[in-house]
PyMOL commands that place a pseudoatom at each C-alpha (Angstrom):
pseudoatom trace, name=CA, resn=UNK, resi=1, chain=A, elem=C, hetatm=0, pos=[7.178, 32.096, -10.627]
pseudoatom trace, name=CA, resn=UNK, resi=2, chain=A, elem=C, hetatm=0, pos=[9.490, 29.821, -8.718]
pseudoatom trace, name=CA, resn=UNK, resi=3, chain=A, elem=C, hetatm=0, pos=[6.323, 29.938, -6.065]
pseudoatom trace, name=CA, resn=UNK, resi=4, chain=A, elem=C, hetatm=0, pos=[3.831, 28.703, -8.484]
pseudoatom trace, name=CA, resn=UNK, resi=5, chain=A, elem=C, hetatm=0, pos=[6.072, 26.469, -9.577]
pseudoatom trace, name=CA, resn=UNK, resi=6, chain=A, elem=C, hetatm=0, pos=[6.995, 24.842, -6.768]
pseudoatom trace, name=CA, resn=UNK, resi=7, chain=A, elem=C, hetatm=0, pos=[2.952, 25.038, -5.481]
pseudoatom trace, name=CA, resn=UNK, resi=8, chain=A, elem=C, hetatm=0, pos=[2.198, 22.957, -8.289]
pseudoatom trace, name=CA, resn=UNK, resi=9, chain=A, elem=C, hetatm=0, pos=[4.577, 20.888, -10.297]
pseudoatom trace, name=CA, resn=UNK, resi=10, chain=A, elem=C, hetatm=0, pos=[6.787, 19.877, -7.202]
pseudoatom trace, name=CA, resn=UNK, resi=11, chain=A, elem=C, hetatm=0, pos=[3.788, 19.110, -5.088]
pseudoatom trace, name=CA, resn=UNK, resi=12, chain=A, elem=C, hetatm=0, pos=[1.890, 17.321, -7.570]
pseudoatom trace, name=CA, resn=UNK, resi=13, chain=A, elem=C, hetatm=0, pos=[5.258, 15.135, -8.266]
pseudoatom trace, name=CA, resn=UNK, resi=14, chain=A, elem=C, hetatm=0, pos=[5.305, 14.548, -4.844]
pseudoatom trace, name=CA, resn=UNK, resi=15, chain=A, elem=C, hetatm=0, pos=[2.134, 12.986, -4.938]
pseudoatom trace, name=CA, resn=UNK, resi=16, chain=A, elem=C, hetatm=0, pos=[2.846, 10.718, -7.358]
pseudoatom trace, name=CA, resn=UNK, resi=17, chain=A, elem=C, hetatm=0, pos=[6.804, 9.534, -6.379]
pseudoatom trace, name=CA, resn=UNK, resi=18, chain=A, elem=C, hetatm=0, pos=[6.145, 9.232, -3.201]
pseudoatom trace, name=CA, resn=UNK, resi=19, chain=A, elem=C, hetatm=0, pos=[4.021, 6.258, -2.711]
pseudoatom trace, name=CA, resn=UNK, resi=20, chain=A, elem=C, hetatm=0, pos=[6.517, 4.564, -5.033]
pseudoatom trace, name=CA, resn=UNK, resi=21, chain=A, elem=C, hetatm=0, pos=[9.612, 4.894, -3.174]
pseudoatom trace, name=CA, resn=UNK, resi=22, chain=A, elem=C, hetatm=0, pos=[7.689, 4.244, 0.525]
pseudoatom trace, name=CA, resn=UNK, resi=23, chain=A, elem=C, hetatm=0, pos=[6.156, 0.565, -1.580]
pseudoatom trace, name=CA, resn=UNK, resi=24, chain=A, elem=C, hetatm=0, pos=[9.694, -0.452, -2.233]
pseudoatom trace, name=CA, resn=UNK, resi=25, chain=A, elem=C, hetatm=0, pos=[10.646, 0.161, 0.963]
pseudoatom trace, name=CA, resn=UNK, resi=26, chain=A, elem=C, hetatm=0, pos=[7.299, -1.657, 2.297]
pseudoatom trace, name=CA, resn=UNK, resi=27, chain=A, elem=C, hetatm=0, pos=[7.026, -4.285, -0.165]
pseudoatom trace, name=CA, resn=UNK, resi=28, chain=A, elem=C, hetatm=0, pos=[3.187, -3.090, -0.666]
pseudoatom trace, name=CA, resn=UNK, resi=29, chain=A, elem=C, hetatm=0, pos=[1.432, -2.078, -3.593]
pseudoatom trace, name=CA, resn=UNK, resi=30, chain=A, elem=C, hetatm=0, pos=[1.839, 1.489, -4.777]
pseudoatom trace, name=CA, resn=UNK, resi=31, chain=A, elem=C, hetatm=0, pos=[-2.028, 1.795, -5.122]
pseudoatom trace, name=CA, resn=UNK, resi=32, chain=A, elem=C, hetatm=0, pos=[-2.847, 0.200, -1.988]
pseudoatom trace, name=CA, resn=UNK, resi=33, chain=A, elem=C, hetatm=0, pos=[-0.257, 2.816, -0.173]
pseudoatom trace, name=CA, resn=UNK, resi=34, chain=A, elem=C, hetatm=0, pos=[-1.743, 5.742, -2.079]
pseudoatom trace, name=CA, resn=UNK, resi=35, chain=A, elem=C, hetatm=0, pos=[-5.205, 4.961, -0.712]
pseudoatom trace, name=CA, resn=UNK, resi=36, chain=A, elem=C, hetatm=0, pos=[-4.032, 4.309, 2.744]
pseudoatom trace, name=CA, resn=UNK, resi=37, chain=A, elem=C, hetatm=0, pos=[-2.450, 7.595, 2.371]
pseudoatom trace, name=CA, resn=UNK, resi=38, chain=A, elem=C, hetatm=0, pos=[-5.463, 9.541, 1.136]
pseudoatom trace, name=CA, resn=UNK, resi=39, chain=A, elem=C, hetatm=0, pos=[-8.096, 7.439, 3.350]
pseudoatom trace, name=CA, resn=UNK, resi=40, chain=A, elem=C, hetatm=0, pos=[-5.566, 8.340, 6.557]
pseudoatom trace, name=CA, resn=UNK, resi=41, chain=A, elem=C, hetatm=0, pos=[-5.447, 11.826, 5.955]
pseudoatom trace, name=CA, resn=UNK, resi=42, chain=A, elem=C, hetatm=0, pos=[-9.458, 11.805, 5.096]
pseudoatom trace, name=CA, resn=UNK, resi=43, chain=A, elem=C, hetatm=0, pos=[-9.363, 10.175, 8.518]
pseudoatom trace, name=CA, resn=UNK, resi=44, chain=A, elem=C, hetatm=0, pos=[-6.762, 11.574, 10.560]
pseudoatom trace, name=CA, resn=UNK, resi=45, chain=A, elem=C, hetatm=0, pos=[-5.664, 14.972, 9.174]
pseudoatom trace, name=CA, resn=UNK, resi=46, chain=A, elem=C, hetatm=0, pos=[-1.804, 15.425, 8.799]
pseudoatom trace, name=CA, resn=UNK, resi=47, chain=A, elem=C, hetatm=0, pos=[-1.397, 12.347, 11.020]
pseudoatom trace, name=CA, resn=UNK, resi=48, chain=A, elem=C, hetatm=0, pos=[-2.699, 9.908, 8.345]
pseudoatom trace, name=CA, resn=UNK, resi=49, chain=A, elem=C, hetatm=0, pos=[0.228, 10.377, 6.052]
pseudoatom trace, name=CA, resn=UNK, resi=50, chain=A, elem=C, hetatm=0, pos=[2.039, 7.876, 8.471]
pseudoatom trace, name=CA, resn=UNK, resi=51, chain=A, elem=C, hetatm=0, pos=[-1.378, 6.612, 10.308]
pseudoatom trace, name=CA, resn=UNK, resi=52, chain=A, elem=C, hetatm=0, pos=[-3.244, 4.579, 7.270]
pseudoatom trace, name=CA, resn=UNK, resi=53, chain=A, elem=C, hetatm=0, pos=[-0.190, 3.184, 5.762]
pseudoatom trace, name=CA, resn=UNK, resi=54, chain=A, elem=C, hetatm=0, pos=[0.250, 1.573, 9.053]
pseudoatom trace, name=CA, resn=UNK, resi=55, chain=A, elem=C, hetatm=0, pos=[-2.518, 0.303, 9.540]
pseudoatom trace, name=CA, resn=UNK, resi=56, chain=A, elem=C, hetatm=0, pos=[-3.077, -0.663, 6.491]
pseudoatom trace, name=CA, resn=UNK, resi=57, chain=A, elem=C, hetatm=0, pos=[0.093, -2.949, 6.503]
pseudoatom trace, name=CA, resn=UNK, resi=58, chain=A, elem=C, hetatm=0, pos=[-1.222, -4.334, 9.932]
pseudoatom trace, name=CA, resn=UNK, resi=59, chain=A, elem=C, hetatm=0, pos=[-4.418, -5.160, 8.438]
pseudoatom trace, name=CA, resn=UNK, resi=60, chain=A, elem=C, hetatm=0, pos=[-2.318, -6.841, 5.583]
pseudoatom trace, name=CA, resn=UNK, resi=61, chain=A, elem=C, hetatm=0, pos=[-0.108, -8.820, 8.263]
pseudoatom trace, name=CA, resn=UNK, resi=62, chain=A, elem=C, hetatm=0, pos=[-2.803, -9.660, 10.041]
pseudoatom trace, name=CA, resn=UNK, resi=63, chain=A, elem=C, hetatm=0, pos=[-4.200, -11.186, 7.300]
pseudoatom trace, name=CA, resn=UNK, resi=64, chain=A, elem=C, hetatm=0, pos=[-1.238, -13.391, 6.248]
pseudoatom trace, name=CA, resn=UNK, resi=65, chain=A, elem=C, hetatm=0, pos=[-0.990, -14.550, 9.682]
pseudoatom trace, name=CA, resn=UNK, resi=66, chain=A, elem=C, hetatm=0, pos=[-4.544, -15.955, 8.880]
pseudoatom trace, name=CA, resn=UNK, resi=67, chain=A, elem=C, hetatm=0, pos=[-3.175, -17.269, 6.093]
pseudoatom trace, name=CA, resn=UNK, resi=68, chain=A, elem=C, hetatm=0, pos=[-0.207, -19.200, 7.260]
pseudoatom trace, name=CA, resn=UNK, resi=69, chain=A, elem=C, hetatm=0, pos=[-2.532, -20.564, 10.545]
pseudoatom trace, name=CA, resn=UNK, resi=70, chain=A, elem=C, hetatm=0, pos=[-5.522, -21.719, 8.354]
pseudoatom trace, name=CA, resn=UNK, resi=71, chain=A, elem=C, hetatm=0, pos=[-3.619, -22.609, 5.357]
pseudoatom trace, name=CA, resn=UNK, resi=72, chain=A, elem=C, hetatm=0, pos=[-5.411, -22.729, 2.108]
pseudoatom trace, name=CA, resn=UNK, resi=73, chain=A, elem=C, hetatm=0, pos=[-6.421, -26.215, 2.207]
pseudoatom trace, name=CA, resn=UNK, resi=74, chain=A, elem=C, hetatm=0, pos=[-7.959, -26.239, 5.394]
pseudoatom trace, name=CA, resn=UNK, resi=75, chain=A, elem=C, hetatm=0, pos=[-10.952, -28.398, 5.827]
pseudoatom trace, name=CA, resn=UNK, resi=76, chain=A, elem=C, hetatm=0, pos=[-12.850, -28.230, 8.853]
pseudoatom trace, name=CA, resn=UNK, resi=77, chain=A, elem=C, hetatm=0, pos=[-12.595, -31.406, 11.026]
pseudoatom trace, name=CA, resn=UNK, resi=78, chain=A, elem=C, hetatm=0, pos=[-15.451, -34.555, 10.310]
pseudoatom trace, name=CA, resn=UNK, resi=79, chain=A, elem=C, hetatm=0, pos=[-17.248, -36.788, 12.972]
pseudoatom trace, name=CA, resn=UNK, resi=80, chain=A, elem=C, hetatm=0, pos=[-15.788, -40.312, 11.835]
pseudoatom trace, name=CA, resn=UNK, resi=81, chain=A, elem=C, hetatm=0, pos=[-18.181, -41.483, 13.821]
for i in range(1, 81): cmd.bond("trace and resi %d" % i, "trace and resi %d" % (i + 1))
show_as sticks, trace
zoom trace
């Protein structure tokens, strides 16, 4: 019973807590770090569980980098002549 139990219920709580307490940690959204974590161990086996979140949060860096350079009121430069 205390097998089963911990098969099942712990595992599938485990699931479910943990991409909660690594977001508030990471400051990224609990969905986004769920699929990172499912897509990296789609992609990478075991590995993943560490593997997609980080590159999913250089991805997300790399974006606001982007960001910060092009600005969003960036307006590409005219001929004045």
């Amino acid at each position: 019973i205390v097998i089963l139990f911990g098969s099942v219920v712990v595992s599938q709580i485990d699931n479910f807590l943990r991409p909660y307490m690594v977001a508030s940690g990471t400051q990224m959204h609990p969905l986004m770090l769920f699929l990172s974590m499912t897509g990296g161990i789609t992609v990478f086996g075991l590995v993943g569980i560490v593997a997609g979140p980080l590159i999913a949060a250089a991805f997300v860096a790399i974006l606001e980098v982007f960001e910060y350079e092009i600005g969003p009121t960036h307006q590409p430069p005219t001929d004045s002549a």
